[in-house]
Legacy VTK file of the C-alpha trace (Angstrom):
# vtk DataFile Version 3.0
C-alpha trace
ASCII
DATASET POLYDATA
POINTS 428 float
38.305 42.325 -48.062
39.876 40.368 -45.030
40.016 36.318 -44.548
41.292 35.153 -40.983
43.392 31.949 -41.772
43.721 29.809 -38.884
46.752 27.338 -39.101
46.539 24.633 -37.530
50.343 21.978 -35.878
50.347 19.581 -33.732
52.411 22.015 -31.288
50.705 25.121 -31.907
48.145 27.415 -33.751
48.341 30.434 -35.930
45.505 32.815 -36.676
46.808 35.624 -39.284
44.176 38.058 -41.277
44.447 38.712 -44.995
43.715 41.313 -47.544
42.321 40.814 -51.019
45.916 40.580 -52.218
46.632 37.549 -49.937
49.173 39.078 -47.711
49.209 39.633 -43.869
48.306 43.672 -43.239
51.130 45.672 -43.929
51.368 47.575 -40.726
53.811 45.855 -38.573
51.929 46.765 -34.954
48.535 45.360 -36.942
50.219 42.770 -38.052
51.743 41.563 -34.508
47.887 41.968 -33.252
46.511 39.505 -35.886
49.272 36.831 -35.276
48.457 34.399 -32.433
51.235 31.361 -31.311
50.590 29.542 -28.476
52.404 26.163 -27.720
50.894 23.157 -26.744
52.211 19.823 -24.454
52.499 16.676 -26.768
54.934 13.717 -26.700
55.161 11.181 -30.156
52.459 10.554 -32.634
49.557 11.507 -29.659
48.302 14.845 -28.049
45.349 16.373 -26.094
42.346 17.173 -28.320
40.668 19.537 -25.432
44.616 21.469 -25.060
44.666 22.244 -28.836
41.234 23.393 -29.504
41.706 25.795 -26.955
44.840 27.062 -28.337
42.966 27.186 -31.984
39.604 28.962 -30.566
42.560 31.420 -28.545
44.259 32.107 -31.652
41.099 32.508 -34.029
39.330 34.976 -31.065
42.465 37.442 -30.686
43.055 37.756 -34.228
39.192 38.699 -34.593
40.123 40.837 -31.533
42.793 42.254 -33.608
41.038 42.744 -37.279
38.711 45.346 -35.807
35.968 44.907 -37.844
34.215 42.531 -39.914
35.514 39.353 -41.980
34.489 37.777 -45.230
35.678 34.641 -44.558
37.678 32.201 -42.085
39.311 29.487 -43.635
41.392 26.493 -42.329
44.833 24.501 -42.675
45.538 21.392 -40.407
47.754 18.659 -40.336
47.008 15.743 -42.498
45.858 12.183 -41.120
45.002 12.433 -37.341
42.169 10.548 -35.930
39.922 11.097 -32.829
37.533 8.486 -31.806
34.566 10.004 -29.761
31.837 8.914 -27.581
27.953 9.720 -28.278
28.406 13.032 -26.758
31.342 14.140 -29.089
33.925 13.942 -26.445
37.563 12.579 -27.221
37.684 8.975 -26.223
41.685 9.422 -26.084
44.031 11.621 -27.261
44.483 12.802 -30.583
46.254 10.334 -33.199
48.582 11.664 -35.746
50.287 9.822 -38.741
53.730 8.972 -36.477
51.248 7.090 -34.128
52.244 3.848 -35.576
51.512 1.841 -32.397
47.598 1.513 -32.692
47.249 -0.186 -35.654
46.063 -3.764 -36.527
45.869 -5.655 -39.899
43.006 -5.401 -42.659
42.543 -8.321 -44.774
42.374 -6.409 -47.936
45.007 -5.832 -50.746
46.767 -2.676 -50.224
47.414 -2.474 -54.191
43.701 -1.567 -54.832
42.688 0.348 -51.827
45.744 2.194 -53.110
44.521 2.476 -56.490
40.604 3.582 -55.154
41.680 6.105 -52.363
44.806 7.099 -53.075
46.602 5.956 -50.054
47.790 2.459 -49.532
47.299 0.631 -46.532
50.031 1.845 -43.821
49.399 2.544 -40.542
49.818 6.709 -40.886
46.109 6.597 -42.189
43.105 5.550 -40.607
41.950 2.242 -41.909
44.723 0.556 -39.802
44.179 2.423 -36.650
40.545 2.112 -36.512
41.226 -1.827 -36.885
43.692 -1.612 -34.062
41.738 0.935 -31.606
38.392 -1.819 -32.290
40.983 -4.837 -31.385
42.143 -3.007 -27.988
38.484 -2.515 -27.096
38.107 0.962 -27.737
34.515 1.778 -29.069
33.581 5.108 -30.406
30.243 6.264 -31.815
32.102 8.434 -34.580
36.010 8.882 -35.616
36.855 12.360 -36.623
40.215 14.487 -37.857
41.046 17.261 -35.343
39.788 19.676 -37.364
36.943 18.039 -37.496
35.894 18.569 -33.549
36.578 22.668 -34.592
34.126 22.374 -37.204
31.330 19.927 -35.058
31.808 17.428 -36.655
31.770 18.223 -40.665
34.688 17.768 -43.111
35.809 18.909 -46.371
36.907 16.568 -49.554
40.561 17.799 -48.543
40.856 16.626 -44.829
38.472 13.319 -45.179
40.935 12.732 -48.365
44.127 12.230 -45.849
42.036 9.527 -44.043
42.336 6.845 -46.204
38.593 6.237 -46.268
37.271 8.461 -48.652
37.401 6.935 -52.723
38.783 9.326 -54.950
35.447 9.616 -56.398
34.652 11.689 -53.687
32.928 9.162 -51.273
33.789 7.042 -48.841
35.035 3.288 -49.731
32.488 1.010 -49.334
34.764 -2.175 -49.362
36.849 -0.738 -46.423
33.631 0.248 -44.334
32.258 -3.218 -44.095
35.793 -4.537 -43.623
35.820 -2.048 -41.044
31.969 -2.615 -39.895
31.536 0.950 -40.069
28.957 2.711 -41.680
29.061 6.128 -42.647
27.123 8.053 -39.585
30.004 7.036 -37.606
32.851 9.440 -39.875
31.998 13.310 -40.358
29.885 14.770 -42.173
31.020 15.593 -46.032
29.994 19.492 -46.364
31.772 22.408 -48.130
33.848 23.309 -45.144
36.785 25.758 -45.902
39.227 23.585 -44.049
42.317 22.254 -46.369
44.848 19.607 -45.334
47.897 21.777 -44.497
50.471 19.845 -46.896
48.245 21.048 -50.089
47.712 24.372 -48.432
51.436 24.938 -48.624
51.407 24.573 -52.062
48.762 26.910 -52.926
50.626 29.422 -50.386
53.948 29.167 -51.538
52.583 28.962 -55.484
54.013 25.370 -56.324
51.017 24.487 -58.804
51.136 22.502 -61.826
52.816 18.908 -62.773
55.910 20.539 -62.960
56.332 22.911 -60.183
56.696 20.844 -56.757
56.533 21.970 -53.379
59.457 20.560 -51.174
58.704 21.016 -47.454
60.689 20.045 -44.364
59.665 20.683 -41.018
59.068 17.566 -38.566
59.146 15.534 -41.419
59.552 15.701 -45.197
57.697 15.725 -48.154
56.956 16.687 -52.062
53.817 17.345 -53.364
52.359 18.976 -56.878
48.409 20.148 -57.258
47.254 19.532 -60.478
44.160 18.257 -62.051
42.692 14.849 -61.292
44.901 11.711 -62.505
45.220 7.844 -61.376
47.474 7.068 -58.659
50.815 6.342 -59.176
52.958 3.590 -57.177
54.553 4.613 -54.262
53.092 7.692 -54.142
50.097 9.243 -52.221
47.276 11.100 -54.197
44.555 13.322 -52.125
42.131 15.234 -53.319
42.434 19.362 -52.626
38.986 20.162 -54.289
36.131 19.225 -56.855
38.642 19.177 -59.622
42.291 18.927 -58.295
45.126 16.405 -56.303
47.780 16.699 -54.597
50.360 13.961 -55.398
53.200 12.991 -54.204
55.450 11.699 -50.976
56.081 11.972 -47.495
59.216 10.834 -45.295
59.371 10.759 -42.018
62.830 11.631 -41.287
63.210 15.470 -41.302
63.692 18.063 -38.690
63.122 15.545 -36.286
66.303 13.415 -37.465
68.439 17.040 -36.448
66.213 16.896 -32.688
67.824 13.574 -32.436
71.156 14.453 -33.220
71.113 17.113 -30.757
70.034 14.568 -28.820
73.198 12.923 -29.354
75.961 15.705 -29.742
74.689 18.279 -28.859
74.288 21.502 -30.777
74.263 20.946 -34.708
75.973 23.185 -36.891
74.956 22.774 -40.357
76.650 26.225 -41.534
79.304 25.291 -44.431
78.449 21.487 -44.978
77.504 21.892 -48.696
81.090 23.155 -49.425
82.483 19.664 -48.382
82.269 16.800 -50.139
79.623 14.515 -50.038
79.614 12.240 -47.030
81.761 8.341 -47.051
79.366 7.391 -44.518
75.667 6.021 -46.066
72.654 7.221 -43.792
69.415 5.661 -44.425
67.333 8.023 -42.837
64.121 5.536 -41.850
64.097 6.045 -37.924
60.390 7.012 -38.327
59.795 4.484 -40.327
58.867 4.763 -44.406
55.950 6.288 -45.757
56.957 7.107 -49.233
57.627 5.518 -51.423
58.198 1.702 -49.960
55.236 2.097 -47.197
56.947 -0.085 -44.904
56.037 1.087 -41.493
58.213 -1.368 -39.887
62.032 0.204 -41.886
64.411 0.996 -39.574
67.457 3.680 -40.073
70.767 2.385 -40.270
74.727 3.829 -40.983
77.101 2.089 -42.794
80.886 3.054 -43.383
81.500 4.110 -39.958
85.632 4.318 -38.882
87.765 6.198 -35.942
87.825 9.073 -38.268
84.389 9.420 -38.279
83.246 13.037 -36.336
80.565 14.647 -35.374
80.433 17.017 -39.050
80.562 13.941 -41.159
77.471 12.339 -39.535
75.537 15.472 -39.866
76.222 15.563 -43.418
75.702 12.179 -43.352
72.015 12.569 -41.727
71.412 15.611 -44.663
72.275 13.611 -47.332
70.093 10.803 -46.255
67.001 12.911 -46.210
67.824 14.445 -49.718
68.302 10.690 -50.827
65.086 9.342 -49.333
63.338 12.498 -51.090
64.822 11.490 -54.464
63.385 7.830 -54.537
60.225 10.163 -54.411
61.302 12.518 -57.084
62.482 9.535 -59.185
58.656 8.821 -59.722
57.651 12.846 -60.465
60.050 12.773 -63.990
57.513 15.915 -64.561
58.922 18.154 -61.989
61.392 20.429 -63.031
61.641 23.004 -60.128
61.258 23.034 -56.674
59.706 25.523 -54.144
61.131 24.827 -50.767
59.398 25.582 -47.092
59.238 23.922 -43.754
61.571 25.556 -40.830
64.132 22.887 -40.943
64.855 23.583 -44.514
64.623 27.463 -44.567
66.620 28.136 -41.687
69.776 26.092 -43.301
70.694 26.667 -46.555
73.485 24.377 -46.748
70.640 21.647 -46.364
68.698 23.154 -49.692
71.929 23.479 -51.518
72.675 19.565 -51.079
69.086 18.668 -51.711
69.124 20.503 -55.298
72.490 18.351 -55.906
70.934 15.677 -54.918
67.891 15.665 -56.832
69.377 18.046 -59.665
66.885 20.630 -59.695
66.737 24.161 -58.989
65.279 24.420 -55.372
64.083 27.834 -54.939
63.531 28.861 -51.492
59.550 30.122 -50.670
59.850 33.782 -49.037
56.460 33.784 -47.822
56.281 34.415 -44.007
53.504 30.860 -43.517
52.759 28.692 -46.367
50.020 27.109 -45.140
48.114 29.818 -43.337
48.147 31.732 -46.593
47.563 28.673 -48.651
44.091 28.840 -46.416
43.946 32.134 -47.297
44.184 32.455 -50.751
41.508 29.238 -51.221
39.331 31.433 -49.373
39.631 34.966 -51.379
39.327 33.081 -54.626
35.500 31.727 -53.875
35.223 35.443 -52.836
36.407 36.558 -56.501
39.169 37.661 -55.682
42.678 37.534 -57.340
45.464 37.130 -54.893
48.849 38.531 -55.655
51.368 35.547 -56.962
53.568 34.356 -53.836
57.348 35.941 -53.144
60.014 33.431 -53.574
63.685 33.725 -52.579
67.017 32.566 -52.874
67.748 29.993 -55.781
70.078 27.199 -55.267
70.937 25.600 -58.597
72.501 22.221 -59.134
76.561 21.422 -59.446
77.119 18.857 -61.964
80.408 18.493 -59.988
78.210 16.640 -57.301
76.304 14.550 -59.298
78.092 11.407 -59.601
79.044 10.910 -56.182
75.608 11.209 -54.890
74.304 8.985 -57.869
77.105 6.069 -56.505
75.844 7.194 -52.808
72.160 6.214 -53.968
72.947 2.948 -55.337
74.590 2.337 -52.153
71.560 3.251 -50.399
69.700 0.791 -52.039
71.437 -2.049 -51.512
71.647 -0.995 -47.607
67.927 -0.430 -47.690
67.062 -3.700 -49.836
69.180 -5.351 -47.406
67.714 -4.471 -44.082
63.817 -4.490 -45.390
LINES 1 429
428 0 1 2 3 4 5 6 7 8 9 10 11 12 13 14 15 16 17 18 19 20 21 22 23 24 25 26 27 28 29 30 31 32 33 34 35 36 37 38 39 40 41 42 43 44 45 46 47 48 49 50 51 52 53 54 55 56 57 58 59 60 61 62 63 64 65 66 67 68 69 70 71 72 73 74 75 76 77 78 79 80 81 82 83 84 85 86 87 88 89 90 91 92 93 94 95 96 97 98 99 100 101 102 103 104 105 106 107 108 109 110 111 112 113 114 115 116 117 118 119 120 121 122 123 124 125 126 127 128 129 130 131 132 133 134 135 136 137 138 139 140 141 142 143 144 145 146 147 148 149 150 151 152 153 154 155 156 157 158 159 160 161 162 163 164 165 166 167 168 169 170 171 172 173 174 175 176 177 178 179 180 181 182 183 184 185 186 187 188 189 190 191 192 193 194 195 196 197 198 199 200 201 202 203 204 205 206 207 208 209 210 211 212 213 214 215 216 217 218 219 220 221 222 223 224 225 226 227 228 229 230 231 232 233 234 235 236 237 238 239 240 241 242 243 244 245 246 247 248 249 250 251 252 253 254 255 256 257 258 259 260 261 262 263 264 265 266 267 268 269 270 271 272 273 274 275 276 277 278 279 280 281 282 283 284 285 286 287 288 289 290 291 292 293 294 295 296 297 298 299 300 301 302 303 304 305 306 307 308 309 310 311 312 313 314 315 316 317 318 319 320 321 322 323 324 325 326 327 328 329 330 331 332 333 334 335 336 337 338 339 340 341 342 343 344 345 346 347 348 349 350 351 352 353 354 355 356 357 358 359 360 361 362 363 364 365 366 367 368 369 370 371 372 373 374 375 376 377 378 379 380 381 382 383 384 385 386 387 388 389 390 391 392 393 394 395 396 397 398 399 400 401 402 403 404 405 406 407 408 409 410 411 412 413 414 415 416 417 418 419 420 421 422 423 424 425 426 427
């Protein structure tokens, strides 16, 4: 049994093939041949639509190329949240719109409490509601708005991607009373249909194994977030819930501060060296990472960053951890509202490739944060979604290194917190 998996970034694409155990195939040369990266040109929150399908139809045909022989199935992770608007003909009016395209959006005279409370995402302008509003108030006027994965899959979606729109009602359908706020009616989003395409923050879970209210999956990469799947439940404030399926969510809450935040560093200083930073003691200086602005769990698209406690002694080292620490403590006002979790599965490039940064977040947020050893999270997430409507039983996921939580820490990052809030309280 074999399953292509096609993942899907907003800088590049991966097409891997799977066995009926849900791992890549074993042979390293066969293995090379059904791997596909190709990068794409992109600058903030927008990208070309045409440029990345090309890269994803590129990826999907030489990993076909490279399976030799018939597949079961091909499923699909993408990014969360991006919008498209189209014209009759189904080309891209614009480029594509992801959730750190803040620019675009407009008010919506409704209460964001109980669109919140219907759809599982409040109103903010990472989902659609508020970018639709905006694109309609420049003069933009599409016949239909779509997710990029949509325009792979002409023009259909699955409960999973139209979930991360903020559109669709948890029930399954989309929201009537944002539609004719909108003045949309439904012939103008995609088509609901049983696509196997899966937003790719749930994917990760189901890849790296984080399932279950207690088990949460803790990804950086551009960003940051923490997520659980488990069966259906109401939403919670401050935190996002989506629907993965017919029966299960994924809650939880994203940050927009991650990887990127060590981009702009570099920016600033140069190479960063994180090697060694959880041996020193926690940072004098109080981050508050918000330079993208906040998604979870405040929604305030408009919070800035800031740095307090700054003096001539201050170095390049002490920002860094600084900038580290301000992640972990953004991450925690998110755990704060999860009192289920009890372990952590970690992923995302900018977290696996610095273990100092995993060691301070499990002080931090005093869990064990064990580090995910599988090779993509999300393209097997895809993967394994796929051989399970084909009965099969994938193998459980390898995990990693463990970090457990010092005690010794605790305090001084509780005191750093209640700084934190106070700074943020003060500037929002």
């Amino acid at each position: 049994m074999r399953v292509l998996a096609l993942d899907i970034g907003t800088s590049s694409a991966r097409a891997r093939v799977y066995d009926e155990r849900g791992e890549p195939v074993p042979d390293a040369d066969a293995q090379e041949r059904y791997t596909s990266t190709r990068g794409h040109s992109g600058r903030l929150g927008e990208f070309n639509a045409d440029e990345l399908i090309a890269v994803a139809r590129e990826a999907m045909d030489e990993a076909r190329r490279g399976a030799g022989g018939a597949l079961d199935a091909v499923a699909i992770s993408s990014f969360w949240h991006s919008l498209v608007p189209v014209d009759r003909a189904g080309r891209p009016l614009g480029p594509v719109l992801t959730w750190r395209h803040l620019d675009t959006a407009a008010a919506v005279p409704l209460d964001s409490d109980e669109v919140h409370a219907r759809t599982g995402c409040p109103l903010h302008p990472s989902f659609w509601p508020l970018k639709i509003a905006g694109l309609k108030a420049s003069g933009v006027r599409a016949s239909r708005y779509l997710s990029f994965s949509d325009l792979l899959t002409e023009g259909r979606t699955s409960l999973s991607m139209a979930s991360g729109t903020g559109l669709l009602g948890l029930d399954g359908r989309w929201d009537a009373e944002l539609l004719g706020t909108l003045e949309l009616d439904e012939g103008q989003l995609p088509e609901l249909a049983d696509e196997l395409v899966v937003g790719d923050g749930a994917a990760a879970n189901i890849g790296s194994g984080a399932l279950g209210r207690e088990r949460a999956a803790l990804t950086i990469g551009t960003s940051g977030a923490m997520r659980t799947v488990h069966e259906s439940s109401a939403p919670r404030p401050g935190l996002f819930l989506y629907r993965l399926d017919d029966t299960r969510v994924v809650e939880g809450g994203s940050i927009s501060d991650g990887g990127n935040l060590l981009d702009w560093l570099e920016r600033l200083l140069g190479e960063v060296d994180t090697a060694g930073l959880a041996g020193d003691p926690p940072a004098m200086l109080d981050f508050l990472a918000l330079l993208g602005g906040e998604r979870s769990p405040g929604w305030r698209a408009g919070a800035r960053g800031a740095l307090s406690g700054l003096s001539f002694d201050t170095g390049p080292r002490e920002l860094v951890r600084a900038a580290l620490e301000g992640v972990a403590y953004r991450l925690a006002e998110v755990a704060e509202r999860m009192p289920e979790v009890t372990e952590l599965v970690g992923s995302g490039g900018a977290l696996l490739h610095r273990p100092d940064w995993a060691q301070i977040l499990a002080d931090v947020l005093e869990l064990p944060l064990t580090l995910s050893a599988v090779d993509e999270a999300s393209a097997r997430g895809a993967a394994v979604l796929a051989l399970e409507r084909l009965g099969a039983t994938p193998l459980p996921p390898p995990l990693g290194r463990t970090f457990e939580p010092r005690p010794d820490r605790f305090e001084a990052h509780r005191a750093a917190r209640r700084r934190q809030r106070v700074l943020y309280e003060t500037l929002t």
